[in-house]
mmCIF file as gemmi writes it, N, C-alpha and C atoms, coordinates in Angstrom:
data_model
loop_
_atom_site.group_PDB
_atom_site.id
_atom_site.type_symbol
_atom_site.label_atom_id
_atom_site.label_alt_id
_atom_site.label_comp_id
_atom_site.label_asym_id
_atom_site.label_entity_id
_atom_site.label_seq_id
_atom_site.pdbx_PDB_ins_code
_atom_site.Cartn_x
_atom_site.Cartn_y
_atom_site.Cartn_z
_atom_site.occupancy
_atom_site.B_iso_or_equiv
_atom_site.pdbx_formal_charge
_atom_site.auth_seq_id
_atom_site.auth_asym_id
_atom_site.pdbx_PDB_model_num
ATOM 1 N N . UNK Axp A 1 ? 109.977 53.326 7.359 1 0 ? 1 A 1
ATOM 2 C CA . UNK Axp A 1 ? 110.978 52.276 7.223 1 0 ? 1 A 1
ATOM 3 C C . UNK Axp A 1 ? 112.371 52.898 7.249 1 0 ? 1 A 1
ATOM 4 N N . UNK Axp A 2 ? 113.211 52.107 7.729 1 0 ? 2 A 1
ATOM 5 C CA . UNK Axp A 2 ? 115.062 52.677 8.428 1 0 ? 2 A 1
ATOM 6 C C . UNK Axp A 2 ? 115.846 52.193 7.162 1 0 ? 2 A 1
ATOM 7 N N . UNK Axp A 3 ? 116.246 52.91 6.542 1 0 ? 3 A 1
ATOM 8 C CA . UNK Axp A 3 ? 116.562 52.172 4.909 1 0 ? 3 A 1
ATOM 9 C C . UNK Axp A 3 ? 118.245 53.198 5.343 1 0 ? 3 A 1
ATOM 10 N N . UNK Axp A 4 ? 118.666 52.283 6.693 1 0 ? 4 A 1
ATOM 11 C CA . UNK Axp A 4 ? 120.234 52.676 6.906 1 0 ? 4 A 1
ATOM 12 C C . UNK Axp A 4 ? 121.053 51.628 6.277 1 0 ? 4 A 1
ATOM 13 N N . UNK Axp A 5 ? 122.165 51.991 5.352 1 0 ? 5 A 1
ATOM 14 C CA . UNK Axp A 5 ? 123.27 51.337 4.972 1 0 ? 5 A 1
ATOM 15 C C . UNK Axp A 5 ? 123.33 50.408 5.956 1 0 ? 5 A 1
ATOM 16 N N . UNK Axp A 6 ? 124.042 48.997 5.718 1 0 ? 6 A 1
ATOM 17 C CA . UNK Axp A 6 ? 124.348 47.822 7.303 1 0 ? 6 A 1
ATOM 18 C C . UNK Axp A 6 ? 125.785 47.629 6.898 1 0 ? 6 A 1
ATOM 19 N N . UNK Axp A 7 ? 126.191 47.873 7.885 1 0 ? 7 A 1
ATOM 20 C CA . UNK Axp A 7 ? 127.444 46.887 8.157 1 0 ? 7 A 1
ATOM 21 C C . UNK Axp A 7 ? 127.93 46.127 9.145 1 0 ? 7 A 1
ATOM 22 N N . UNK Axp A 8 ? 128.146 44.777 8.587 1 0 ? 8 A 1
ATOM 23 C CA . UNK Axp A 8 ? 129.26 43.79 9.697 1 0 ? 8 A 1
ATOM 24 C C . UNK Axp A 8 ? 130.389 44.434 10.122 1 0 ? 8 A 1
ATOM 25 N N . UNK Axp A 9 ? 130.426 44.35 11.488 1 0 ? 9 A 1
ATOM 26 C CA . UNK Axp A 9 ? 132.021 44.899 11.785 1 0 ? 9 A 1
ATOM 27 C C . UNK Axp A 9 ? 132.429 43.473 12.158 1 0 ? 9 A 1
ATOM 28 N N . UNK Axp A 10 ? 133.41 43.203 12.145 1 0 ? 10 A 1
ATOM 29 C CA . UNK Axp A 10 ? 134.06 41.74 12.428 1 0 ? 10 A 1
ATOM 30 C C . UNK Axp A 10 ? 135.461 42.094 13.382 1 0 ? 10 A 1
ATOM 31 N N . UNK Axp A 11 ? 136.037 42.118 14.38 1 0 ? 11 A 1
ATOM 32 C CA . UNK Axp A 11 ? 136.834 42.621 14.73 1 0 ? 11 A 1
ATOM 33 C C . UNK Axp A 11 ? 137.533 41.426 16.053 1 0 ? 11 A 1
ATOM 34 N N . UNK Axp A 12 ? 138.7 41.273 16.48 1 0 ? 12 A 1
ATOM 35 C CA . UNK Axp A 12 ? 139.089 40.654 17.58 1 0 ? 12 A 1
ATOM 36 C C . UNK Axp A 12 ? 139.63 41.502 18.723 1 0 ? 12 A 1
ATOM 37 N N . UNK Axp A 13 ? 139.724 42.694 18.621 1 0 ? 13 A 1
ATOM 38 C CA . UNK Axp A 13 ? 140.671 43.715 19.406 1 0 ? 13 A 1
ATOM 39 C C . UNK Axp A 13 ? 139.767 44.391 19.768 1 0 ? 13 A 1
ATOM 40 N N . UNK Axp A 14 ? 139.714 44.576 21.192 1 0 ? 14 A 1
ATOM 41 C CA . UNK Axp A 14 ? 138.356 45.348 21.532 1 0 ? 14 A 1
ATOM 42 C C . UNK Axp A 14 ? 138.192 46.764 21.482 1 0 ? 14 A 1
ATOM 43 N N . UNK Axp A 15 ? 139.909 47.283 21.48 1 0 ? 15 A 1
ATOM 44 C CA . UNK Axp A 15 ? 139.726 48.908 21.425 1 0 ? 15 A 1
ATOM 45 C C . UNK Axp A 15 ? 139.445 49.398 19.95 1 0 ? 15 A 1
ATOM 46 N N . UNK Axp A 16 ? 139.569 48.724 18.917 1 0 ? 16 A 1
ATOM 47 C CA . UNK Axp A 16 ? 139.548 48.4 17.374 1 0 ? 16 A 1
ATOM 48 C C . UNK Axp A 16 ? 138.374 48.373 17.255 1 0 ? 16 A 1
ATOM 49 N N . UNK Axp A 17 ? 137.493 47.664 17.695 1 0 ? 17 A 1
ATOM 50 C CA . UNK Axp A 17 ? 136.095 47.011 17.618 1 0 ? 17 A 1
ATOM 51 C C . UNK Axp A 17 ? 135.284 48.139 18.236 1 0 ? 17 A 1
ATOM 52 N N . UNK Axp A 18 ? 135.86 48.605 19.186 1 0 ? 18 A 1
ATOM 53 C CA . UNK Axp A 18 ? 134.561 49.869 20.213 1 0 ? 18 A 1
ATOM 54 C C . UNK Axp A 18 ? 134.642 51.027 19.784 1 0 ? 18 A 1
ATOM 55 N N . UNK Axp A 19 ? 135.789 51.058 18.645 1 0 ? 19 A 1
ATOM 56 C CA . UNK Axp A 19 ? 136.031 52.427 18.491 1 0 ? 19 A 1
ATOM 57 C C . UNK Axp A 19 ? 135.528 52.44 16.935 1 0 ? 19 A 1
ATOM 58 N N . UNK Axp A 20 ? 135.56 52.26 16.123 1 0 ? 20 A 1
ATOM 59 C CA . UNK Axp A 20 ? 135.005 51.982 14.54 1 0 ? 20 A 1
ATOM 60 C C . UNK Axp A 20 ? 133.582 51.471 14.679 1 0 ? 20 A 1
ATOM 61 N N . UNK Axp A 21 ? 132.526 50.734 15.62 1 0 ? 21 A 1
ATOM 62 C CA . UNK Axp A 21 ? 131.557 50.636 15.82 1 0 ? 21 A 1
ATOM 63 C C . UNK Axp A 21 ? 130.85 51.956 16.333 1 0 ? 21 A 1
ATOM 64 N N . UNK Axp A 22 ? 131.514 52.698 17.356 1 0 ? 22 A 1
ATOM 65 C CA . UNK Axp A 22 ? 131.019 53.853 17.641 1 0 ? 22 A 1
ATOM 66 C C . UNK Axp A 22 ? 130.76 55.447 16.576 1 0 ? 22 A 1
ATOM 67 N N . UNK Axp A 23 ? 132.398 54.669 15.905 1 0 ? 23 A 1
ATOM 68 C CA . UNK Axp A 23 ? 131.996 56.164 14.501 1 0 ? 23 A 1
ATOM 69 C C . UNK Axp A 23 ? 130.97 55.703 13.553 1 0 ? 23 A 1
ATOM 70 N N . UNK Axp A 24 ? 131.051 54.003 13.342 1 0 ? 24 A 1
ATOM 71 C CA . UNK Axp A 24 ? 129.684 54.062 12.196 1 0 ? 24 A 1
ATOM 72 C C . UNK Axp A 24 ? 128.798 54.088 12.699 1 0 ? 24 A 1
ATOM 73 N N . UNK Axp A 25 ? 128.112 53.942 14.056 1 0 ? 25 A 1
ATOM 74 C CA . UNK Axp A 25 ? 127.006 54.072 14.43 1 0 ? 25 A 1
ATOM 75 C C . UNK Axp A 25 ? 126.38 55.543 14.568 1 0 ? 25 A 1
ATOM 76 N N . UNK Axp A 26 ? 127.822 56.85 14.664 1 0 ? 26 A 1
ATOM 77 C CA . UNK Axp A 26 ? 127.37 58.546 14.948 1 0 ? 26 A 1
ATOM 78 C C . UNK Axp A 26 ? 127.225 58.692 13.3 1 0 ? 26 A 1
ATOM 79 N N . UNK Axp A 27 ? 127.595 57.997 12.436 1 0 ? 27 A 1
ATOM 80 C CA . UNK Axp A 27 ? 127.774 58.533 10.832 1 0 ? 27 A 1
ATOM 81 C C . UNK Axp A 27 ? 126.198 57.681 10.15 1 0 ? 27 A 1
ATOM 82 N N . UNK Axp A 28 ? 125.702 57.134 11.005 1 0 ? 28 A 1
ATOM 83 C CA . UNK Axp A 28 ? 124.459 56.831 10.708 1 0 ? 28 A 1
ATOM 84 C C . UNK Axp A 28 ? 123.814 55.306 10.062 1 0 ? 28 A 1
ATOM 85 N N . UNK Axp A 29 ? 125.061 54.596 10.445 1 0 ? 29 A 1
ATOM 86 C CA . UNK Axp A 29 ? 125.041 53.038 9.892 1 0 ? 29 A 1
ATOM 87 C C . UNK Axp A 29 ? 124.582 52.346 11.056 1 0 ? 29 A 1
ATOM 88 N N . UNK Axp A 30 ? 123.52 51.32 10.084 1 0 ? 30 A 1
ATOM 89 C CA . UNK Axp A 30 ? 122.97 50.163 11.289 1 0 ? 30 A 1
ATOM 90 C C . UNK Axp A 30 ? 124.724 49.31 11.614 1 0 ? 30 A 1
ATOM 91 N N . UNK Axp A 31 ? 124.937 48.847 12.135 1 0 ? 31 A 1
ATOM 92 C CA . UNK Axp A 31 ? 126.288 47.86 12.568 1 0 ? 31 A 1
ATOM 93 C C . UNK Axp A 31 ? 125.744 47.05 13.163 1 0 ? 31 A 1
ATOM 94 N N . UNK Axp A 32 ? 126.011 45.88 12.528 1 0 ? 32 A 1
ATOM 95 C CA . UNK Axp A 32 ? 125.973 44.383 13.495 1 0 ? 32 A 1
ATOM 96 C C . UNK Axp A 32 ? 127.63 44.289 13.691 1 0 ? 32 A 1
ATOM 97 N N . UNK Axp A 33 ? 127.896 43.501 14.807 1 0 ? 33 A 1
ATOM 98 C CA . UNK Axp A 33 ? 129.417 43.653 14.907 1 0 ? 33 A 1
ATOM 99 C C . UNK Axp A 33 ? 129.493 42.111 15.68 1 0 ? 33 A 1
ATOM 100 N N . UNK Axp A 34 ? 130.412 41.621 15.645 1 0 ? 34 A 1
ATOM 101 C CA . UNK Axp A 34 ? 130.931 40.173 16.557 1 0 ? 34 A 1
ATOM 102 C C . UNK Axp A 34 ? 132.553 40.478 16.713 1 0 ? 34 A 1
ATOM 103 N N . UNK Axp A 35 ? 132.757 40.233 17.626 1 0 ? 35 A 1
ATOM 104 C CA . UNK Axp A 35 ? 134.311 39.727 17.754 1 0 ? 35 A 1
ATOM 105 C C . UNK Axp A 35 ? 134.23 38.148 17.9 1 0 ? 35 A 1
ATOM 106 N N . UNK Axp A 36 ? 133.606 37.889 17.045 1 0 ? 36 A 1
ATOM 107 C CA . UNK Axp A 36 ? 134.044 36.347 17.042 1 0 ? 36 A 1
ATOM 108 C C . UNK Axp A 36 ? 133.703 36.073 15.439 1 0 ? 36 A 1
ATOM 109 N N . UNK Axp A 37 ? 134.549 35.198 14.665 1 0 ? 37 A 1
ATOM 110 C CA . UNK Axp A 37 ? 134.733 34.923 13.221 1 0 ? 37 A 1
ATOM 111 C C . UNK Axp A 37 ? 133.083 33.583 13.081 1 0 ? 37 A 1
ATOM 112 N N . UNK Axp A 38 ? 133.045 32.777 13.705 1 0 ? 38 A 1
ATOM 113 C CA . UNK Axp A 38 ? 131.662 32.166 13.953 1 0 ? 38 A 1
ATOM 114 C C . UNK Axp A 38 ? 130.301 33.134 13.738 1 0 ? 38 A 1
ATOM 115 N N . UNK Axp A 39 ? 130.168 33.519 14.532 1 0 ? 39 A 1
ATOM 116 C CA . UNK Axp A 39 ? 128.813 34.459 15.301 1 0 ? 39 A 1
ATOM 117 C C . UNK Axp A 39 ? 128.728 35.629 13.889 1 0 ? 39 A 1
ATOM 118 N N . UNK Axp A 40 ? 129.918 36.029 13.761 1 0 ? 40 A 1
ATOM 119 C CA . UNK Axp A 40 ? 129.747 36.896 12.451 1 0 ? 40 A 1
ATOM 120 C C . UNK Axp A 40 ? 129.184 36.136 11.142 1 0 ? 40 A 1
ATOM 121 N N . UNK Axp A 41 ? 129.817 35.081 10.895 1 0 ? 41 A 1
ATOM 122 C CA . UNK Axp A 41 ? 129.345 34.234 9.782 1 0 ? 41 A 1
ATOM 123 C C . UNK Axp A 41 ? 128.179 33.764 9.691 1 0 ? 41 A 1
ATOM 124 N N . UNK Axp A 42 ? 127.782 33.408 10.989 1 0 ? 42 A 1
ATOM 125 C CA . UNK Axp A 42 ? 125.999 33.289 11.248 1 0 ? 42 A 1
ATOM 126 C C . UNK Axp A 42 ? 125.213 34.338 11.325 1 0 ? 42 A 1
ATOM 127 N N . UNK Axp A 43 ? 125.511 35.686 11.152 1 0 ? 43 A 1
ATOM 128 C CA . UNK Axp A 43 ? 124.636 37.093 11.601 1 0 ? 43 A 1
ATOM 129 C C . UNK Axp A 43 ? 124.488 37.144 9.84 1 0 ? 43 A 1
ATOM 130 N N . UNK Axp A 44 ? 125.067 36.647 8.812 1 0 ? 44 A 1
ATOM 131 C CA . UNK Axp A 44 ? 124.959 37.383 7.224 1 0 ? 44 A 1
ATOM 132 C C . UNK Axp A 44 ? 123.514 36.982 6.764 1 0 ? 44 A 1
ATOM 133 N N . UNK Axp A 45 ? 122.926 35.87 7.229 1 0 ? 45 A 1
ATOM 134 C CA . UNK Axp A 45 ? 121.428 35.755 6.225 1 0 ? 45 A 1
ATOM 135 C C . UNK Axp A 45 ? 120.653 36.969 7.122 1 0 ? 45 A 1
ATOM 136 N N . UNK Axp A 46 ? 120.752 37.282 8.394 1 0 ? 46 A 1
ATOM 137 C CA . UNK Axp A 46 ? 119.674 38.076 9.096 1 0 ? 46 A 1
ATOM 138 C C . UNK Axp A 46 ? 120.091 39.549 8.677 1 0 ? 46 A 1
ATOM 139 N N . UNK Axp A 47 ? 121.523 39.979 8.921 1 0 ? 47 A 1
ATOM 140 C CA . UNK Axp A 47 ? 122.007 40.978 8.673 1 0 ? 47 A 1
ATOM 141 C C . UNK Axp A 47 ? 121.978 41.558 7.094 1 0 ? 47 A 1
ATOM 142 N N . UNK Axp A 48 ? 122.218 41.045 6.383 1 0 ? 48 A 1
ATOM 143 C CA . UNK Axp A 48 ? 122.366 40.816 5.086 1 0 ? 48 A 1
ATOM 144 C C . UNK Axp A 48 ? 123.234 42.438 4.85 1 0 ? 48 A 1
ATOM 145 N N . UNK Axp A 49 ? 124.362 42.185 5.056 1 0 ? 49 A 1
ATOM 146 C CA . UNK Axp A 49 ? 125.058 44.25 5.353 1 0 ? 49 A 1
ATOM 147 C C . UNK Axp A 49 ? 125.637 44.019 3.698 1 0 ? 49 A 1
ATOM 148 N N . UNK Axp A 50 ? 125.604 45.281 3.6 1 0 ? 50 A 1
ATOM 149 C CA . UNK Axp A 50 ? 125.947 46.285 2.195 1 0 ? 50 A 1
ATOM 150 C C . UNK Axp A 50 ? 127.368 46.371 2.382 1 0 ? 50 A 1
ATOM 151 N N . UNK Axp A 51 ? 128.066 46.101 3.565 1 0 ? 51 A 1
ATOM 152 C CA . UNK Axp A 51 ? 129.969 46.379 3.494 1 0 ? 51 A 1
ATOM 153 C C . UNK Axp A 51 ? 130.205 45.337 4.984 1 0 ? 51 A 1
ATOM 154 N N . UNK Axp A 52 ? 131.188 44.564 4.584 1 0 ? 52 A 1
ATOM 155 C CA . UNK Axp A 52 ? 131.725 43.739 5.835 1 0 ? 52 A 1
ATOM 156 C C . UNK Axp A 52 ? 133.029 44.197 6.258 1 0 ? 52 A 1
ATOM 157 N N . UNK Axp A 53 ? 133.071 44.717 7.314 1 0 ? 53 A 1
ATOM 158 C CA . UNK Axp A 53 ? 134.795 45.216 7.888 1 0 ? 53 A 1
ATOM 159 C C . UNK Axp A 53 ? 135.423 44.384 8.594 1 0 ? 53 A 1
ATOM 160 N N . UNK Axp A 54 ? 136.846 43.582 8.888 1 0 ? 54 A 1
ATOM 161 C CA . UNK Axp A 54 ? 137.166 42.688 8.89 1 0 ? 54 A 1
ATOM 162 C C . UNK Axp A 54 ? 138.526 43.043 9.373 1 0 ? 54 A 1
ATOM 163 N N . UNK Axp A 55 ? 139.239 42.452 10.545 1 0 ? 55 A 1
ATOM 164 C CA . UNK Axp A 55 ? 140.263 42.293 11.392 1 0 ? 55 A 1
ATOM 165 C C . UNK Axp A 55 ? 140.864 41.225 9.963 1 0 ? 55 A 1
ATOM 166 N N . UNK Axp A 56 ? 141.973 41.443 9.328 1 0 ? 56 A 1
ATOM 167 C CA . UNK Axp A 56 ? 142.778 40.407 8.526 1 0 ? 56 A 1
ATOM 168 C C . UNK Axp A 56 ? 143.58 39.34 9.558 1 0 ? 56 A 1
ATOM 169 N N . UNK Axp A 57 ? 144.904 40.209 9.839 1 0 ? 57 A 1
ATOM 170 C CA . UNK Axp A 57 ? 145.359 39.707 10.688 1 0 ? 57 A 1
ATOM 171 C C . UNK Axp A 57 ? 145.264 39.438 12.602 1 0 ? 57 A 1
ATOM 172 N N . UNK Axp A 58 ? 144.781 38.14 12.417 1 0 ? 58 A 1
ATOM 173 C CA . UNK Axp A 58 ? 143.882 38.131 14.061 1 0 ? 58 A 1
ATOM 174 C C . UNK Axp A 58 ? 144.387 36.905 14.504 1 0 ? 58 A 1
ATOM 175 N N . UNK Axp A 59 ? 143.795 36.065 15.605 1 0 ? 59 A 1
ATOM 176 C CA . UNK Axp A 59 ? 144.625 35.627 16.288 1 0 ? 59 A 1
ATOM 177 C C . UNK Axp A 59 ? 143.941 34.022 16.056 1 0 ? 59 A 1
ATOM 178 N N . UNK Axp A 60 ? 144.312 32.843 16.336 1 0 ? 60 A 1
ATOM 179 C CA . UNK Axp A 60 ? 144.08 31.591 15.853 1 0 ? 60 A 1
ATOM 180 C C . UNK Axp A 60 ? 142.52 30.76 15.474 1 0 ? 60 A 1
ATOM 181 N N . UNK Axp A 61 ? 141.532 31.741 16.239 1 0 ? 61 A 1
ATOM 182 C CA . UNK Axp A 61 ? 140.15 31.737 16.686 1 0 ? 61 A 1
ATOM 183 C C . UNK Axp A 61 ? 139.477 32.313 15.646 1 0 ? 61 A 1
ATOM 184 N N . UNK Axp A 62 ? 140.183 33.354 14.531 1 0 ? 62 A 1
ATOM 185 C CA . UNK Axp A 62 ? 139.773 34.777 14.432 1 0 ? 62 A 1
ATOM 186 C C . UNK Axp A 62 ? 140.398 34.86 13.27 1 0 ? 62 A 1
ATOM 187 N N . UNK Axp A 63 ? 139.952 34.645 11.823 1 0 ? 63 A 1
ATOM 188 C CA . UNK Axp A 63 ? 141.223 35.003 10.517 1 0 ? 63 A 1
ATOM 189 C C . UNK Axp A 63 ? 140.084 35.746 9.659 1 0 ? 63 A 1
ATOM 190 N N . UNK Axp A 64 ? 140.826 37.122 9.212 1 0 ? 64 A 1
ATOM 191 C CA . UNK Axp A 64 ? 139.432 37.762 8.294 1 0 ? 64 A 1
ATOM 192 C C . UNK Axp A 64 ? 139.614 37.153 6.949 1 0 ? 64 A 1
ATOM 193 N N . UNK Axp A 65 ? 140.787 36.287 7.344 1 0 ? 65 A 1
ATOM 194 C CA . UNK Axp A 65 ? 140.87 35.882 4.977 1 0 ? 65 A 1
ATOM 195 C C . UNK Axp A 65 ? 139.611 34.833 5.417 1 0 ? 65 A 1
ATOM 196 N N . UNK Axp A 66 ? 139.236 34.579 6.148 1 0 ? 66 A 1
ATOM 197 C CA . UNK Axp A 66 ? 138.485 33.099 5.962 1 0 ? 66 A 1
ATOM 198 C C . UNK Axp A 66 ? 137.393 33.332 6.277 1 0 ? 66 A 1
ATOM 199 N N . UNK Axp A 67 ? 136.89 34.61 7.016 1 0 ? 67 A 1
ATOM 200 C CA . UNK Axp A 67 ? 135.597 35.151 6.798 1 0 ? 67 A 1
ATOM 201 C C . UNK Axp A 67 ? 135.398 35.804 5.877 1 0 ? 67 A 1
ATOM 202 N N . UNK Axp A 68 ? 136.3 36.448 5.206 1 0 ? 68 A 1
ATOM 203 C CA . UNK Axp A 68 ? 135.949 36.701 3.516 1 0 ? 68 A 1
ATOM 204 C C . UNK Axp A 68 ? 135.553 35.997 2.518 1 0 ? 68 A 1
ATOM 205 N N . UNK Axp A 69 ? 135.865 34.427 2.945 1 0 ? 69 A 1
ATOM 206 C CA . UNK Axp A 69 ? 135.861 33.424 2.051 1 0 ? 69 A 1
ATOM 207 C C . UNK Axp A 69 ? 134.371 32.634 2.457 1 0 ? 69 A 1
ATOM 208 N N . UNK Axp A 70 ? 134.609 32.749 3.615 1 0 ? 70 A 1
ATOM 209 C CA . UNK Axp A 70 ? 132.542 32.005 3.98 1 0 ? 70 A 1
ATOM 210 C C . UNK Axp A 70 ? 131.711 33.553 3.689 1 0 ? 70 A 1
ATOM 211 N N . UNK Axp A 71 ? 131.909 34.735 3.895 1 0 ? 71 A 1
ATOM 212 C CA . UNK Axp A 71 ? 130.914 35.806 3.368 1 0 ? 71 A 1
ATOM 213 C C . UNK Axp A 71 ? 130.937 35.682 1.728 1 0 ? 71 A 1
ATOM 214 N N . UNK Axp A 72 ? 131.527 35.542 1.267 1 0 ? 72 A 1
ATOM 215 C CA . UNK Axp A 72 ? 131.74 35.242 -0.433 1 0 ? 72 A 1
ATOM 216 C C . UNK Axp A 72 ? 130.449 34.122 -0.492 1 0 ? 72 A 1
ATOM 217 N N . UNK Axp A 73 ? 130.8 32.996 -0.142 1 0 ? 73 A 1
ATOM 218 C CA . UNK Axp A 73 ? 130.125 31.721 -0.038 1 0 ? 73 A 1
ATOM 219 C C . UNK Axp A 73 ? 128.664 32.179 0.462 1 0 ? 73 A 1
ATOM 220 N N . UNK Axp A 74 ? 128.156 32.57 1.424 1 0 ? 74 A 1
ATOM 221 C CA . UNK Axp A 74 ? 127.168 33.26 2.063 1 0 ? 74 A 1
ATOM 222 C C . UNK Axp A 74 ? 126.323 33.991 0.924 1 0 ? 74 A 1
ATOM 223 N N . UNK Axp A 75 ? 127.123 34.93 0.147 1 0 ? 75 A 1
ATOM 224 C CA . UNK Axp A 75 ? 126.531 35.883 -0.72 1 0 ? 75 A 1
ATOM 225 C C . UNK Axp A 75 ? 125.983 35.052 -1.449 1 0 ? 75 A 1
ATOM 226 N N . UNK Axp A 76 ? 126.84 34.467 -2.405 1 0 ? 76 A 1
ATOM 227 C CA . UNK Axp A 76 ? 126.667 33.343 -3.792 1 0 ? 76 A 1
ATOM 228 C C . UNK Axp A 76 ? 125.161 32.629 -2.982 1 0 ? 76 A 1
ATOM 229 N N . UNK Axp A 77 ? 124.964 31.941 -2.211 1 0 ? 77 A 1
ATOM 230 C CA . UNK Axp A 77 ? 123.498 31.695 -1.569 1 0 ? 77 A 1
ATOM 231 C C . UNK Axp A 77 ? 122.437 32.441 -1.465 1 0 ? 77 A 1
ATOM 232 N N . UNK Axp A 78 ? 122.602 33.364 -0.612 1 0 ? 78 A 1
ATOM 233 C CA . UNK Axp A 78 ? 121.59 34.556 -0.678 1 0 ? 78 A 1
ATOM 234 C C . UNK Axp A 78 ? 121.242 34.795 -1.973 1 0 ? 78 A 1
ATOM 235 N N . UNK Axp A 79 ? 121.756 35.354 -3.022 1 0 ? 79 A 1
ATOM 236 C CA . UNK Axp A 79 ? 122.286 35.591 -4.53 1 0 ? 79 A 1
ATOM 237 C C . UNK Axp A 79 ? 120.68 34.73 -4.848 1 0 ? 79 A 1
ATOM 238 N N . UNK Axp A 80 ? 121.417 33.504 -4.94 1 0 ? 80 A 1
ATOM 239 C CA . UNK Axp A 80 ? 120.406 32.266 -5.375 1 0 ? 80 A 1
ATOM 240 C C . UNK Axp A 80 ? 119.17 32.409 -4.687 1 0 ? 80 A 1
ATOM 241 N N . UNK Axp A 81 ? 118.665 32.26 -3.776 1 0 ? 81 A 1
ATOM 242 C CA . UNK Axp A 81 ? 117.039 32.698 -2.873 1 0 ? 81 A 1
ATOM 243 C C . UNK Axp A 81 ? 116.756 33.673 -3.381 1 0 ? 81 A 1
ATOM 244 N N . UNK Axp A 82 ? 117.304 34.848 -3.781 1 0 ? 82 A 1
ATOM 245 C CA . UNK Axp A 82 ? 116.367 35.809 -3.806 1 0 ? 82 A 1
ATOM 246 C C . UNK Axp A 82 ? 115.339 36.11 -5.251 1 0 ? 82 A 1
């Protein structure tokens, strides 16, 4: 069994996103990653990651305060099921 640390990368900038996905993936972390604030918020029950990394300031499509705020929300659920 692969008992690698997970992390969400959440990112809108692609050289941002290809380049911090590539070091956690050589440093030995599973990474789920989206550049999209949606698709990320739907990857947390499957993914269930140990650290979420997060673009703050992004562009109208794309806000990390507000995926902080549905991953918060997300957790508090999971929390409860398990």
């Amino acid at each position: 069994m692969d008992n690698k640390e997970k992390i969400l990368l959440a990112d809108d900038y692609i050289d941002v996103f290809a380049d911090l996905k590539t070091i956690l993936i050589k440093k030995g972390y599973e990474v789920h990653s989206e550049m999209n604030k949606i698709e990320s918020i739907e990857k947390l029950p499957s993914a269930k990651p140990d650290l979420a990394i997060s673009d703050i300031m992004a562009n109208k499509n794309y806000e990390g305060f507000k995926l902080t705020q549905q991953i918060l929300k997300s957790s508090e659920k999971l929390l409860k099921h398990e």
